[in-house]
ZAMARGU-4260 file (C-alpha; in steps of 0.2 Angstrom, whole numbers, plus 5000, padded with zeros to 4 digits):
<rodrens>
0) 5574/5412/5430 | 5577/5399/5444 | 5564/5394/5454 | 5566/5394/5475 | 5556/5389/5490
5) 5555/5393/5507 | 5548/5388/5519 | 5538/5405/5531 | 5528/5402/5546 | 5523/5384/5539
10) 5518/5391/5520 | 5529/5385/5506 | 5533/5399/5496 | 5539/5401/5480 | 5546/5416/5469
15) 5558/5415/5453 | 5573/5424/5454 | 5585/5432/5441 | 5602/5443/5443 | 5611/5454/5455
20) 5609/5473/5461 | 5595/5481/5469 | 5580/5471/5475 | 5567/5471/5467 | 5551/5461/5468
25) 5538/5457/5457 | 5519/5454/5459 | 5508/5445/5449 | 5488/5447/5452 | 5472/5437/5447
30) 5473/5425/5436 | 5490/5426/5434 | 5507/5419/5440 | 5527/5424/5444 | 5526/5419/5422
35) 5518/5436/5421 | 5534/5445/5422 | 5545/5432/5409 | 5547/5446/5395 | 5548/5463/5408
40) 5563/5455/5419 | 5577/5450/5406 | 5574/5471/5401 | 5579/5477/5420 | 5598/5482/5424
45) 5606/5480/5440 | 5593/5472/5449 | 5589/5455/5460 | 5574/5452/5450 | 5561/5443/5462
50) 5546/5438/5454 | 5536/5431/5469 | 5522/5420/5471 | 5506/5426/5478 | 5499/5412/5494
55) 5484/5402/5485 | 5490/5407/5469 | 5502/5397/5453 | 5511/5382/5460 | 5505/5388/5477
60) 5487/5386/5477 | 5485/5372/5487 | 5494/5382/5501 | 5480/5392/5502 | 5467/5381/5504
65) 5465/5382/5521 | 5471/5402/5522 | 5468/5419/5521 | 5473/5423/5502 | 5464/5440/5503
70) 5474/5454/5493 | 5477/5463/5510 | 5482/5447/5520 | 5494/5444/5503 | 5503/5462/5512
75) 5506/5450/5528 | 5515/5436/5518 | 5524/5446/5506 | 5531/5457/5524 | 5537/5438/5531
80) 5542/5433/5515 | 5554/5447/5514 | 5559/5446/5531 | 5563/5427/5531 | 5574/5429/5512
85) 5585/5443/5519 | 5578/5459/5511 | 5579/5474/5523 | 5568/5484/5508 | 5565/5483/5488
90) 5556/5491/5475 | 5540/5483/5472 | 5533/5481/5455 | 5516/5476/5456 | 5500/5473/5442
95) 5482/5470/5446 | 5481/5464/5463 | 5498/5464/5464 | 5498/5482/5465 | 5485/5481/5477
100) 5497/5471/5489 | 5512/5484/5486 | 5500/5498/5489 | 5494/5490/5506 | 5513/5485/5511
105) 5519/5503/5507 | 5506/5510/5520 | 5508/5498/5536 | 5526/5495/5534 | 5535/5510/5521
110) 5552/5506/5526 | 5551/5489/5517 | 5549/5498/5502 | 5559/5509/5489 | 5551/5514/5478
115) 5533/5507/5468 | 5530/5504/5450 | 5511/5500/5447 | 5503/5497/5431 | 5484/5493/5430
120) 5482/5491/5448 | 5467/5489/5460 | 5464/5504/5470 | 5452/5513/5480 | 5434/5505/5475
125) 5439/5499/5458 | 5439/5482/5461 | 5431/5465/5462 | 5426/5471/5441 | 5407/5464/5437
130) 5413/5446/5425 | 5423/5442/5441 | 5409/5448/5453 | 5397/5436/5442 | 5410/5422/5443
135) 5409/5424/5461 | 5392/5424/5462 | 5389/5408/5452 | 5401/5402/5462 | 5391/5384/5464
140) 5388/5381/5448 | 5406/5386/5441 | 5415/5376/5453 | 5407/5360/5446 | 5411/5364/5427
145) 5425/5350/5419 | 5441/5358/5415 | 5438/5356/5397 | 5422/5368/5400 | 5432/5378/5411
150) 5449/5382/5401 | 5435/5389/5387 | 5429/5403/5400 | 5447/5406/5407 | 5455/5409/5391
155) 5440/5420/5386 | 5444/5430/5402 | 5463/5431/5396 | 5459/5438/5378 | 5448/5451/5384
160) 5464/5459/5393 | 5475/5457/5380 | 5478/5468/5365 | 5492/5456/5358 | 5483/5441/5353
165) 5499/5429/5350 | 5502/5435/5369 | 5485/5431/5374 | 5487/5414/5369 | 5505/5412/5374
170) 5498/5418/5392 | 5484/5406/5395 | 5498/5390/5391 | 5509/5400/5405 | 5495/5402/5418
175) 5482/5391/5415 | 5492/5374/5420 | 5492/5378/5438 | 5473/5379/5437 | 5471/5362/5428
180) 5482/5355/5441 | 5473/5361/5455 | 5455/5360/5451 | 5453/5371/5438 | 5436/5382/5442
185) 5437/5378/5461 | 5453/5385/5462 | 5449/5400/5453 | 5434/5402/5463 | 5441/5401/5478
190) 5455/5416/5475 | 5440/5426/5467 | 5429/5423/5485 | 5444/5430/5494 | 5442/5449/5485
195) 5435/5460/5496 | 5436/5480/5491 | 5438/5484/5509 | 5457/5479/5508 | 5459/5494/5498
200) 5448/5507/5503 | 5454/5504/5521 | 5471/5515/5516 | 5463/5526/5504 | 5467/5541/5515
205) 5485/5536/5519 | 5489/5535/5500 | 5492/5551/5496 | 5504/5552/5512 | 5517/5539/5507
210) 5533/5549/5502 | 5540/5533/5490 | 5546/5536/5472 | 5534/5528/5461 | 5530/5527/5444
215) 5514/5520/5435 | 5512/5511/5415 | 5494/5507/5413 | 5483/5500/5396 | 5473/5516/5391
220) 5460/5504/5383 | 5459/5493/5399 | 5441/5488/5404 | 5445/5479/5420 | 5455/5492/5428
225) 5453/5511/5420 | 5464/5523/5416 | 5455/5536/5427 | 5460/5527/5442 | 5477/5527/5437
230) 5476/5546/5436 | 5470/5548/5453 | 5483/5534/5458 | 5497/5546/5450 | 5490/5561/5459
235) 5490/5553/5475 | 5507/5547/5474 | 5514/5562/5463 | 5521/5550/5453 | 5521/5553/5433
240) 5510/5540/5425 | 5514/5534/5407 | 5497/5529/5395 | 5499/5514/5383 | 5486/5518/5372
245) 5481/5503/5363 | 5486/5492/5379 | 5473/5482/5388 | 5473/5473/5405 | 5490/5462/5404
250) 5502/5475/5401 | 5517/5465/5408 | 5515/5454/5395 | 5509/5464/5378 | 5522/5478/5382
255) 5535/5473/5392 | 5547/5484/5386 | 5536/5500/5392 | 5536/5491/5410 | 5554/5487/5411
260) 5558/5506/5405 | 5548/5513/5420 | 5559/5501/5432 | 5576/5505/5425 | 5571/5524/5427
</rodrens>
């Protein structure tokens, strides 16, 4: 994929890109990057394949230093981002808080988007889940761990959401360099002190209103994000909604065949 930048109301922002067809962008969540999506975009056909950087996340986390990064703010830059590249609308294809941005972005402005694909996604009051809300709250004492210390509790993270261990391990060499290079824990701390539930439960009553094809893919063994949710989120967007059964949290890596599948169809 080739990495671009541009620049959009003063932000840098980056997004890899890959083919030609129908747009289609990407979304990574926490604590994740536009890598995410290395194995799931050479399976899509006929598509503009935008994998998109979240502001304060990957190579963009210094950008956010001084911003709003919040998942429901994310909605705001990914609208601009859009705008400023020359896409009129796209399917969205979004995991973890990812879907939460393409879920917030298809309420406040559905003509932006075609269609949705959402696979272990924050919704409704699922999210912050309680390791990230305990991060948070030894927020002090986290922030002043070295990276050596640090790496150890990331990559412990990473492998509790994977059900492919080769791909856990593969992940955290993708992922976890954008951290090292930007402070390691005070990075991460700072995306997890911009989560706020209220993003999401604030369109919980227009959710089941949106009239956008959508289809979901979600890790039946998940413990960050659980399958129930992803019932209710299928109900809500009468959308069918395929189980992985032995797929954890980072379904866009372990089964990336599954995900491509759902946004070929």
């Amino acid at each position: 994929m080739e990495s671009r930048t541009v620049d959009v109301e003063g932000i840098r922002m980056r997004w890899e890109e890959e083919g030609e067809g129908h747009p289609v962008v990407f979304i990574h969540g926490i604590p994740t990057s536009p890598r995410l999506w290395r194995h799931v975009i050479p399976g899509v056909q006929g598509a503009r394949s935008m994998a998109w950087e979240m502001v304060g996340y990957g190579a963009s986390i210094e950008e956010g230093w001084d911003r709003d990064i919040s998942v429901a703010k994310q909605a705001d830059y990914l609208a601009a981002w859009m705008q400023e590249v020359g896409l009129e609308s796209a399917f969205l294809v979004g995991h973890d808080l990812g879907g939460g941005v393409a879920q917030i972005l298809a309420v406040r402005q559905p003509e932006l988007v075609r269609g949705l694909v959402l696979m272990n996604a924050i919704c409704y009051d699922s999210w912050p889940i309680p390791s990230v809300n305990a991060m948070g709250a030894m927020g002090p004492a986290v922030e002043r761990l070295p990276n050596s210390v640090f790496r150890q509790v990331y990559s412990a993270f990473l492998h509790r959401g994977h059900d492919n261990r080769e791909r856990a391990k593969e992940s955290i060499e993708e992922h976890w360099p954008y951290y090292e290079r930007a402070g390691g824990a005070a990075a991460m701390i700072r995306q997890v002190r911009s989560l706020n539930v209220n993003d999401t439960l604030a369109i919980v009553d227009q959710i089941p209103n949106l009239e956008v094809p959508a289809r979901l893919v979600w890790g039946a063994a998940d413990s960050f994000q659980k399958i129930g949710y992803g019932y209710r989120l299928a109900y809500e967007l009468k959308a069918p909604i395929e189980r992985i059964e032995d797929g954890k949290h980072f379904v866009p890596e372990d089964h990336p065949e599954q995900v491509a599948a759902a946004v070929n169809e």
